[in-house]
N, CA, C and O atoms as CSV, one atom per row, in Angstrom:
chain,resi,resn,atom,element,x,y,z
A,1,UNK,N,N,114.726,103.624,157.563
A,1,UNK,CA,C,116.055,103.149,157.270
A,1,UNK,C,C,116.985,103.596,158.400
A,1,UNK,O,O,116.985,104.703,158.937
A,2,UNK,N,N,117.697,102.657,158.644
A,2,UNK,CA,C,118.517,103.175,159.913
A,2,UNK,C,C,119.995,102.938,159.801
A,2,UNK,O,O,120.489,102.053,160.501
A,3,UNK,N,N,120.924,103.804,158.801
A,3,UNK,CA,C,122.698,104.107,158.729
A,3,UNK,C,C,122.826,104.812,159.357
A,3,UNK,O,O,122.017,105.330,160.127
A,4,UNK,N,N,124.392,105.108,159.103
A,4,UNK,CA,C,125.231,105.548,160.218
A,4,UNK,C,C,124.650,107.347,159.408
A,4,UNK,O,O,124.341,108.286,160.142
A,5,UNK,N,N,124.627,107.438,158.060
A,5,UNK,CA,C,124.437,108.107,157.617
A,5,UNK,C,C,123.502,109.185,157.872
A,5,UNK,O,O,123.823,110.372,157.933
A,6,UNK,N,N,121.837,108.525,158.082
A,6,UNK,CA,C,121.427,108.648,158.407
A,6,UNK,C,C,121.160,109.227,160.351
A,6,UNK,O,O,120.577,110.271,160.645
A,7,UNK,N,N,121.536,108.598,161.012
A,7,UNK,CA,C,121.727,108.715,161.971
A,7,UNK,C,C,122.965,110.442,162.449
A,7,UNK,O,O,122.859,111.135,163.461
A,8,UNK,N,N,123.756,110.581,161.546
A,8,UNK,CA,C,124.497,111.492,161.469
A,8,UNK,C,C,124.068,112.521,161.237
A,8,UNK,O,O,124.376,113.505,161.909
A,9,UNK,N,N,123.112,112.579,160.064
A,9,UNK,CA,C,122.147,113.691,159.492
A,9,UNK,C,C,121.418,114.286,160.625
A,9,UNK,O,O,121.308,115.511,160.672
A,10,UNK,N,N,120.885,113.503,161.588
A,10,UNK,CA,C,120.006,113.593,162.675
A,10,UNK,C,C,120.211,114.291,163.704
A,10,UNK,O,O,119.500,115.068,164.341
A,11,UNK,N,N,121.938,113.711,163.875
A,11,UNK,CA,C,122.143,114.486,165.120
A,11,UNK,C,C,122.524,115.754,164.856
A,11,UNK,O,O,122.485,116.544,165.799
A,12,UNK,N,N,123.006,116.270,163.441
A,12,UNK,CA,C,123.369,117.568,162.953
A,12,UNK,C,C,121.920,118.290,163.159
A,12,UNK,O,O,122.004,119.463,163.523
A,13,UNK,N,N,120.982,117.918,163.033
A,13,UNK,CA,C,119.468,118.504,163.135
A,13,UNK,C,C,119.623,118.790,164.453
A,13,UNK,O,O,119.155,119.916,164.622
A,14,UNK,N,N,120.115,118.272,165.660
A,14,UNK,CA,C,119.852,118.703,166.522
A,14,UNK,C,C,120.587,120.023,167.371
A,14,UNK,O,O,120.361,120.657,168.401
A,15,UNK,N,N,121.337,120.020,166.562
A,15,UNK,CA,C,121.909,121.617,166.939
A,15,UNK,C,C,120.990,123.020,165.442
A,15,UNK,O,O,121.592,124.018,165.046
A,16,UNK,N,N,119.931,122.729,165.087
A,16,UNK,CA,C,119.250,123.499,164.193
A,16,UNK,C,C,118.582,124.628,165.372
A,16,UNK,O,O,118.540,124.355,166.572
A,17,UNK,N,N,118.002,126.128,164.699
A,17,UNK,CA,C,117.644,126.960,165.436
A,17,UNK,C,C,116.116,126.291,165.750
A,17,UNK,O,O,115.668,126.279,166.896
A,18,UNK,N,N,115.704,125.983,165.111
A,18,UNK,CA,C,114.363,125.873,164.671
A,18,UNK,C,C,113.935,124.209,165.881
A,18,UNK,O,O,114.156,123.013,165.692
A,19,UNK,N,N,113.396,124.815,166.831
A,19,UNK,CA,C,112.922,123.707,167.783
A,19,UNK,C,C,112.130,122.602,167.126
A,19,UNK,O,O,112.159,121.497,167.669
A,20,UNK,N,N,111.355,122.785,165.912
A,20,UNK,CA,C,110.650,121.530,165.301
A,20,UNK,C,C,111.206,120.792,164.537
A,20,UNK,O,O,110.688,119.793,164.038
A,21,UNK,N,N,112.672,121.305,164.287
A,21,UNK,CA,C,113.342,120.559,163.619
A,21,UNK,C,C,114.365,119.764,164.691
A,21,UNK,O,O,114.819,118.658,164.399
A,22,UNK,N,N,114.690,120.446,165.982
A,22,UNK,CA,C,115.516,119.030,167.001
A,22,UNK,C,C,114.198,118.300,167.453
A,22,UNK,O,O,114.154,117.144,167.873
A,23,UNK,N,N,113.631,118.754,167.371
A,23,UNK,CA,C,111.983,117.796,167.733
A,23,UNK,C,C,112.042,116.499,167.242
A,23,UNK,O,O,112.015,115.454,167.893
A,24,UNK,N,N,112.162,116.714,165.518
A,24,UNK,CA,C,112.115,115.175,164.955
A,24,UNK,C,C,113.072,115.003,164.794
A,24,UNK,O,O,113.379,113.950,165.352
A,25,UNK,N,N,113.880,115.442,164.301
A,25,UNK,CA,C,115.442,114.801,164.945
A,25,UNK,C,C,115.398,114.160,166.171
A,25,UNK,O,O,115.828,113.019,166.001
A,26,UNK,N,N,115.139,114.314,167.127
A,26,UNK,CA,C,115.230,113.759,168.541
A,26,UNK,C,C,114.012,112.363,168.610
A,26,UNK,O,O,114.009,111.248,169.132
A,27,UNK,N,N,113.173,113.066,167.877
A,27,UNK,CA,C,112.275,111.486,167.755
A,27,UNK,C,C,112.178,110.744,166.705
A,27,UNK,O,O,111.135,110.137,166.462
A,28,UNK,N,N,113.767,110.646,165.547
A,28,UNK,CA,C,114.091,109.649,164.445
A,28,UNK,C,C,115.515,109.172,165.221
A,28,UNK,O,O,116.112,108.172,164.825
A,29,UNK,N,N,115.957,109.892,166.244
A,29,UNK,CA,C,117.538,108.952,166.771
A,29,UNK,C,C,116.391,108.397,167.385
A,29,UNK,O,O,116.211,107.298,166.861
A,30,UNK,N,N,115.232,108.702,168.535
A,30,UNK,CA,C,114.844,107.813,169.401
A,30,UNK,C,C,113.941,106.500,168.897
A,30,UNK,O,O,113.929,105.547,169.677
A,31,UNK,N,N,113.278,106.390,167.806
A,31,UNK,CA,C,113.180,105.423,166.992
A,31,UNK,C,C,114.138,104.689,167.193
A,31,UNK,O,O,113.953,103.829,168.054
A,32,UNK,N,N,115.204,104.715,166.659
A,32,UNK,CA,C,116.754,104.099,166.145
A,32,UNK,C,C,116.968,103.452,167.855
A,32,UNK,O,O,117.659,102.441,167.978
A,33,UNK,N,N,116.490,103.944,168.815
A,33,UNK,CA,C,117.070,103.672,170.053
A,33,UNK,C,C,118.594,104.109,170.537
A,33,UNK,O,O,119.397,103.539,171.276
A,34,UNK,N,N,118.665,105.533,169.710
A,34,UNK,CA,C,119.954,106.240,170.138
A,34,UNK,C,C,119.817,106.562,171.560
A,34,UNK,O,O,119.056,107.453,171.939
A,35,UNK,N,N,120.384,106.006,172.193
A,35,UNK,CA,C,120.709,106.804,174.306
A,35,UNK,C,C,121.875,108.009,173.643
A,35,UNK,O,O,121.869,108.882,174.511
A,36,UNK,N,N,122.713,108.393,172.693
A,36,UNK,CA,C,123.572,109.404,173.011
A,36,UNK,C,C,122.365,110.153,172.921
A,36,UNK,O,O,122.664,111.271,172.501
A,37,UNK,N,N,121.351,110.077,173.086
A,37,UNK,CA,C,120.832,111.605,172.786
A,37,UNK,C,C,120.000,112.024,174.218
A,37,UNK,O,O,119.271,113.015,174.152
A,38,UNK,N,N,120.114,111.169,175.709
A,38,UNK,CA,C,119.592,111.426,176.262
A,38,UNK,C,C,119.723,112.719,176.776
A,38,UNK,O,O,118.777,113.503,176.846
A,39,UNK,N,N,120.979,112.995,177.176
A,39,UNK,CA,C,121.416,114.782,177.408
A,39,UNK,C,C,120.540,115.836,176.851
A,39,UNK,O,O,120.015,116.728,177.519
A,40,UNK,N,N,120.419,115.656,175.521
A,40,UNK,CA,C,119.939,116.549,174.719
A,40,UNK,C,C,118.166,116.963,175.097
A,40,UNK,O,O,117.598,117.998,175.444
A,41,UNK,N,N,117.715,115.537,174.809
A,41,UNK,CA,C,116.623,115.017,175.528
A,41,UNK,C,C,116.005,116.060,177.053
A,41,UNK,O,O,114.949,116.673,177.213
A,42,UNK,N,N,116.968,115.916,177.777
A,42,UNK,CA,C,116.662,116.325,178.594
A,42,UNK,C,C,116.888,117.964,178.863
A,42,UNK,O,O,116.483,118.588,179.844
A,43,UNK,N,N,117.506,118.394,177.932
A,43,UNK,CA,C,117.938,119.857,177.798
A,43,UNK,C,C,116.565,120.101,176.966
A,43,UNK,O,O,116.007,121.174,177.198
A,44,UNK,N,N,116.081,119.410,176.219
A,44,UNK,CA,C,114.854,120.358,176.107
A,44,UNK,C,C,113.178,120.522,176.124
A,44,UNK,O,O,112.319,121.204,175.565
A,45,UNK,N,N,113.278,119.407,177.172
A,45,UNK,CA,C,112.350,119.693,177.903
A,45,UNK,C,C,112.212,120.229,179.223
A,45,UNK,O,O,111.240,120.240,179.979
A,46,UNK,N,N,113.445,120.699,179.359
A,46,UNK,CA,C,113.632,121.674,180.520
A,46,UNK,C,C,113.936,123.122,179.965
A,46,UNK,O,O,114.069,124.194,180.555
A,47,UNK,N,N,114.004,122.771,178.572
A,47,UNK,CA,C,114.362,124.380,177.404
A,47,UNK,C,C,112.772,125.618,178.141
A,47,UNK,O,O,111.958,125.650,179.063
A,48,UNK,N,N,113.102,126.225,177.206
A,48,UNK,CA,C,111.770,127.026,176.827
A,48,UNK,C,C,110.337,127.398,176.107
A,48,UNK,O,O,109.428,128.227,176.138
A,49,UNK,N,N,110.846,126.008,175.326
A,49,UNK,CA,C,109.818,125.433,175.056
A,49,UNK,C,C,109.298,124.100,174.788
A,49,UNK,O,O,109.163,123.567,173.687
A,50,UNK,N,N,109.002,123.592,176.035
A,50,UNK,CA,C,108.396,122.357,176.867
A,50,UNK,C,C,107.145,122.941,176.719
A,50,UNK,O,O,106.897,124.147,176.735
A,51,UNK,N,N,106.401,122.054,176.579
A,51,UNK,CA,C,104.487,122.432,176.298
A,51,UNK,C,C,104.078,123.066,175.419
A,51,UNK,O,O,102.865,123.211,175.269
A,52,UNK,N,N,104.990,123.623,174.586
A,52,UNK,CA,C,104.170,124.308,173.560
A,52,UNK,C,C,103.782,123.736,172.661
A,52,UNK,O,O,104.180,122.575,172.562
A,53,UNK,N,N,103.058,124.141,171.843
A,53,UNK,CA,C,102.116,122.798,171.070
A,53,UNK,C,C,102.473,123.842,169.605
A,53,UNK,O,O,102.068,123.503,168.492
Protein backbone atom coordinates (compact mmCIF):
# COMPACT_ATOMS: atom_id res chain seq x y z
CA UNK A 1 0.00 0.00 0.00
CA UNK A 2 1.48 3.20 -0.81
CA UNK A 3 -0.10 6.73 1.38
CA UNK A 4 1.18 9.58 2.35
CA UNK A 5 0.66 7.91 5.65
CA UNK A 6 2.39 5.32 5.14
CA UNK A 7 5.21 6.78 3.49
CA UNK A 8 5.53 9.16 6.63
CA UNK A 9 5.74 6.24 9.02
CA UNK A 10 8.82 5.27 6.94
CA UNK A 11 10.69 8.08 6.91
CA UNK A 12 10.25 8.45 10.83
CA UNK A 13 11.94 4.80 10.78
CA UNK A 14 14.67 6.28 9.34
CA UNK A 15 16.00 8.29 12.01
CA UNK A 16 15.50 4.83 14.44
CA UNK A 17 18.77 3.65 16.45
CA UNK A 18 18.46 0.32 15.27
CA UNK A 19 20.20 0.04 11.62
CA UNK A 20 17.66 -2.87 10.56
CA UNK A 21 15.07 -0.86 11.09
CA UNK A 22 16.39 2.34 8.55
CA UNK A 23 17.28 -0.72 6.45
CA UNK A 24 13.62 -1.46 5.63
CA UNK A 25 12.52 1.69 5.96
CA UNK A 26 14.91 2.70 3.26
CA UNK A 27 13.87 -0.30 1.15
CA UNK A 28 9.74 0.37 1.58
CA UNK A 29 10.32 4.40 0.51
CA UNK A 30 12.55 2.76 -2.28
CA UNK A 31 9.80 0.45 -3.43
CA UNK A 32 7.45 3.57 -3.45
CA UNK A 33 10.28 5.17 -5.68
CA UNK A 34 10.94 7.86 -2.98
CA UNK A 35 14.39 9.93 -4.42
CA UNK A 36 13.96 12.15 -1.02
CA UNK A 37 15.68 9.44 0.42
CA UNK A 38 18.71 9.42 -1.69
CA UNK A 39 20.92 11.44 0.94
CA UNK A 40 20.10 9.12 3.48
CA UNK A 41 20.82 6.29 1.14
CA UNK A 42 23.97 7.31 0.74
CA UNK A 43 24.86 8.17 4.38
CA UNK A 44 24.60 4.69 5.04
CA UNK A 45 26.36 2.94 3.11
CA UNK A 46 29.17 4.97 3.74
CA UNK A 47 27.90 4.56 7.71
CA UNK A 48 29.54 1.87 9.74
CA UNK A 49 27.79 -0.52 8.89
CA UNK A 50 28.00 -1.20 5.11
CA UNK A 51 28.63 -5.08 4.70
CA UNK A 52 27.51 -6.32 7.58
CA UNK A 53 25.26 -9.05 7.13
Amino acid sequence: MDTQATRNALHKKLLDDDYKIRGEALVGLAKRNDISILNVLIDELEGEFNGRV
